[in-house]
C-alpha positions in Angstrom: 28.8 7.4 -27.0 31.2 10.5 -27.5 33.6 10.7 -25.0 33.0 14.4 -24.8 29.9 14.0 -23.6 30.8 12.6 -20.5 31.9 16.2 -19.4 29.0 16.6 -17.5 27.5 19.9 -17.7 26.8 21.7 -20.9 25.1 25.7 -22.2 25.4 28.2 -19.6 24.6 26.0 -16.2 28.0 26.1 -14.1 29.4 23.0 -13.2 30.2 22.1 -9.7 34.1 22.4 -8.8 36.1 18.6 -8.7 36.2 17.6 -5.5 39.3 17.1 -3.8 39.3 13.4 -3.7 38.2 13.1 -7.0 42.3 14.0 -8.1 43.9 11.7 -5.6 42.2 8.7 -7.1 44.3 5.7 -8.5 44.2 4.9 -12.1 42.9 1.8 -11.1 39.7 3.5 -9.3 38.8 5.3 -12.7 35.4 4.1 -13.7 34.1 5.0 -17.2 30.6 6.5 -17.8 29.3 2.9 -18.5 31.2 1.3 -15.7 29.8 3.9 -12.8 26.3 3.2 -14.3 26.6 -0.2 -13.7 28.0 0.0 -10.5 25.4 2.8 -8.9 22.9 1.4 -11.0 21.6 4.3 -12.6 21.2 5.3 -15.8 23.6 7.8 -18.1 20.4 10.3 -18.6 20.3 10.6 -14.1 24.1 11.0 -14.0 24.5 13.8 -16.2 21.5 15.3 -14.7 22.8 14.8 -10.5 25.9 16.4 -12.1 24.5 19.0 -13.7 22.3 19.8 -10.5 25.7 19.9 -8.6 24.8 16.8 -6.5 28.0 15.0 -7.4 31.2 16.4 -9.3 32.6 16.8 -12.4 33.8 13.8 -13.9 37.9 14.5 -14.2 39.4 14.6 -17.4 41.8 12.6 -18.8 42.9 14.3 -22.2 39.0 14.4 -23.9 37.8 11.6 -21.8 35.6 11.7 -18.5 36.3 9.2 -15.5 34.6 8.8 -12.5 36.0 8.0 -8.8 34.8 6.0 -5.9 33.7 9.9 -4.6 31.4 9.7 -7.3 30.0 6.3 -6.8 29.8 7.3 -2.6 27.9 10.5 -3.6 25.8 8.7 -6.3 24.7 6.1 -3.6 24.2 8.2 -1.0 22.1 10.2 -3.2 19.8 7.1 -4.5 19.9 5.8 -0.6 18.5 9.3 0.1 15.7 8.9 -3.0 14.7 5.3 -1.4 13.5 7.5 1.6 11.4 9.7 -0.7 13.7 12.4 -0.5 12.7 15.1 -2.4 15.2 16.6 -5.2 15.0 19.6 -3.4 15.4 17.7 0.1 18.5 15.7 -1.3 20.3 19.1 -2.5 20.0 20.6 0.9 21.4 17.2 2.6 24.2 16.9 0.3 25.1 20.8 0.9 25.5 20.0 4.3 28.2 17.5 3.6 31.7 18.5 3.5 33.3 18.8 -0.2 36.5 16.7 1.2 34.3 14.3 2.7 35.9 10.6 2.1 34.2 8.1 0.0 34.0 6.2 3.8 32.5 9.1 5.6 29.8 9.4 2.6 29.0 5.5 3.2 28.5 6.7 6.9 26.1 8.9 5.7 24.0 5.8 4.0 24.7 3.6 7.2 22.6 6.1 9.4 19.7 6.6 6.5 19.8 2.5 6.5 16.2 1.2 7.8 17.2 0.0 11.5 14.1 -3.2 10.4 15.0 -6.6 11.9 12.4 -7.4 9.4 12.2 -8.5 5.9 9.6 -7.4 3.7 8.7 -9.3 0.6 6.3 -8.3 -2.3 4.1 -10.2 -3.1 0.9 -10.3 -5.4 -2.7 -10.3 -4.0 -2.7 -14.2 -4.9 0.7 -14.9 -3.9 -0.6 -12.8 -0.3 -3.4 -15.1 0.3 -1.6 -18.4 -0.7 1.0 -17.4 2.1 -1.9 -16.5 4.6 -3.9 -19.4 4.0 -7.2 -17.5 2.9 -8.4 -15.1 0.5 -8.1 -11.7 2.5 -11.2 -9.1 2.4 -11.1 -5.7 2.2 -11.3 -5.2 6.2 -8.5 -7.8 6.8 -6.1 -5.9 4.9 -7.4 -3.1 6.7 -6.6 -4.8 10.2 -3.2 -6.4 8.6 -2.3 -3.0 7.4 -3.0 -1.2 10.7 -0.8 -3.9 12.9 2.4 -3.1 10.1 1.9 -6.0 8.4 0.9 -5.8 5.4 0.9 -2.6 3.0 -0.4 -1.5 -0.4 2.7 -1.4 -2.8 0.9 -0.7 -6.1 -1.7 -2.3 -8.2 -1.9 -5.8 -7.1 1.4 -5.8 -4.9 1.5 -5.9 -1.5 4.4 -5.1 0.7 4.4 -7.9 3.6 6.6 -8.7 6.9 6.2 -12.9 6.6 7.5 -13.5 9.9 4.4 -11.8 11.3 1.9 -12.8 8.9 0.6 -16.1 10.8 0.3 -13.5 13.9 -1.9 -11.0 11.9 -4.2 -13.8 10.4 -4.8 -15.0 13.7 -6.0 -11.9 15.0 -8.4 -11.8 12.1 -9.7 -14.9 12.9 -9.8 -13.6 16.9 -12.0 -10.5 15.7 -9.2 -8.3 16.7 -10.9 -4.9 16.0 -9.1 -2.8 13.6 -9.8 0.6 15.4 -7.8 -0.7 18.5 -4.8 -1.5 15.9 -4.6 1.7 14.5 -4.9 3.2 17.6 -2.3 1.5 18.9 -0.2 2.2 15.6 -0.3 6.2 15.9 0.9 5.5 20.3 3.6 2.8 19.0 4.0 5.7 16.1 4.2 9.0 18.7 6.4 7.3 21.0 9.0 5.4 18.6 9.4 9.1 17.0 10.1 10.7 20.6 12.6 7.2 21.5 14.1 8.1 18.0 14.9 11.4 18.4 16.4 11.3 21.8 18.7 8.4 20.9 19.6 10.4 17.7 20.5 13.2 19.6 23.0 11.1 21.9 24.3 9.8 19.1 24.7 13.2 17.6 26.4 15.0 21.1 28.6 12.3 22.8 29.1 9.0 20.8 30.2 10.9 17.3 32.3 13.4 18.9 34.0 11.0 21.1 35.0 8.8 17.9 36.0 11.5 15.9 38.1 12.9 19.2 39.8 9.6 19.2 40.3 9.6 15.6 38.4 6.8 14.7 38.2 5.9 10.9 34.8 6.1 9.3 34.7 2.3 9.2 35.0 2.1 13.0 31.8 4.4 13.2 29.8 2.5 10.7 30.7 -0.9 12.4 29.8 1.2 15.9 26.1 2.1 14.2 25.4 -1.4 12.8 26.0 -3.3 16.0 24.2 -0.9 17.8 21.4 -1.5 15.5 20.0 -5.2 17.1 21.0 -3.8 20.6 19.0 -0.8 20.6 15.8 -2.4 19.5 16.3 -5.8 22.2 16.5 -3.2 24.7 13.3 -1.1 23.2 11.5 -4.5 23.2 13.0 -5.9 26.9 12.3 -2.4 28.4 8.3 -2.4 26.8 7.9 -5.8 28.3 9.1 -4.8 31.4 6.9 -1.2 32.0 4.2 -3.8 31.1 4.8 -6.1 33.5 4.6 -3.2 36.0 2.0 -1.7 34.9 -0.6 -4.5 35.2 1.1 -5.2 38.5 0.3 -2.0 39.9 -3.4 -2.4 38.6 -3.8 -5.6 40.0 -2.7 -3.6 43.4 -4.6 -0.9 43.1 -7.7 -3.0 42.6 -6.6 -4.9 45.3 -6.5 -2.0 47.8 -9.8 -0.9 46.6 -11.7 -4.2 47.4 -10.1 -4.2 51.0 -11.8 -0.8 51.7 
């Protein structure tokens, strides 16, 4: 390939303005067109095109040549991380607006750490014969239906299915129990409406006092990411302990009220 071509924006459509860490970077950071496609695992036709959408910079020149910097490898990520999520282009222009041109190649990474999936869980895909060698059984139509309604398992194109192992033994079980499927997704959209409520609340803590207190402090970008992923495992135990515990309470207090009804 030409090394002209690695300009990055051709005809009449502007390109996007270097940004500012993109001319403090090392020699040794400089990443060729090949190399940053191997690295953000993209290909040369998406590059040019996120570039010439303004989504990431430039490449900088060096005499007719065009290298890339770990700012375009964050911004690249962040903008793939962002796809993952079914971000629309449109969606992913307005989030990347909203980020600050000097922004570190660290504080873009924060950026990915809060999009990351908070799952304890790992989901495999599998085939609709690898599915049923794993559960034992060939699965009918309605047990995927229950399966799919208690998050276990979920369609991930023709003859894939997307599937949390760790729970699969659980789910067959309740097939085998005549769990019925209409209490599952019932209790899916309550589990759905709360978790979204729980979500947003925590988000907005995070958002008013644990960020600002941080970046008060001067805390690197690291420190922050390190602060999100350990708070990760602790915020669902304590989701899970405080369930089991309004539970607990709650079938005591029937179990009460009952009580004082049969004494009348």
């Amino acid at each position: 390939m030409g090394t002209t071509s690695d300009a990055g924006a051709t005809g009449s459509t502007p390109s996007p303005a270097p940004s500012p860490g993109s001319a403090e970077a090392k020699p040794e950071e400089l990443l060729t067109l090949e190399e940053l496609t191997t690295r953000v695992g993209m290909s040369v036709r998406n590059v040019r095109f996120y570039t010439s959408k303004g989504l990431v910079p430039p490449p900088i020149r060096r005499g007719r040549s065009g290298f890339y910097t770990p700012d375009h490898v964050s911004r690249l990520e962040l903008v793939r991380e962002l796809q993952s999520h079914g971000f629309t282009l449109s969606a992913i222009e307005k989030y990347l607006a909203a980020v600050p041109e000097d922004a570190t190649p660290e504080q873009i990474a924060l950026h990915r750490t809060m999009l990351a999936p908070w799952q304890a869980e790992a989901v495999v895909e599998l085939t609709t014969e690898e599915l049923a060698a794993r559960a034992g059984r060939t699965l009918t139509p309605d047990d995927l239906q229950l399966l799919g309604a208690l998050g276990i398992v979920h369609g991930a194109g023709e003859d894939r299915w997307a599937v949390t192992p760790t729970q699969l033994a659980v789910g067959v079980g309740l097939i085998d129990l005549g769990f019925p499927t209409e209490t599952a997704v019932a209790a899916a959209e309550v589990y759905a409406r709360h978790g979204r409520e729980v979500a947003e609340e925590l988000n907005e803590l995070f958002r008013t006092q644990v960020w600002p207190a941080y970046k008060e402090a001067g805390a690197s970008a690291e420190t922050i990411r390190e602060v999100v992923e350990r708070i990760k495992p602790l915020s669902i135990a304590s989701l899970v302990s405080a369930y089991e515990q309004a539970m607990d309470e709650t079938r005591r207090e029937r179990i009460r009220a009952r009580a004082e009804r049969g004494s009348k």
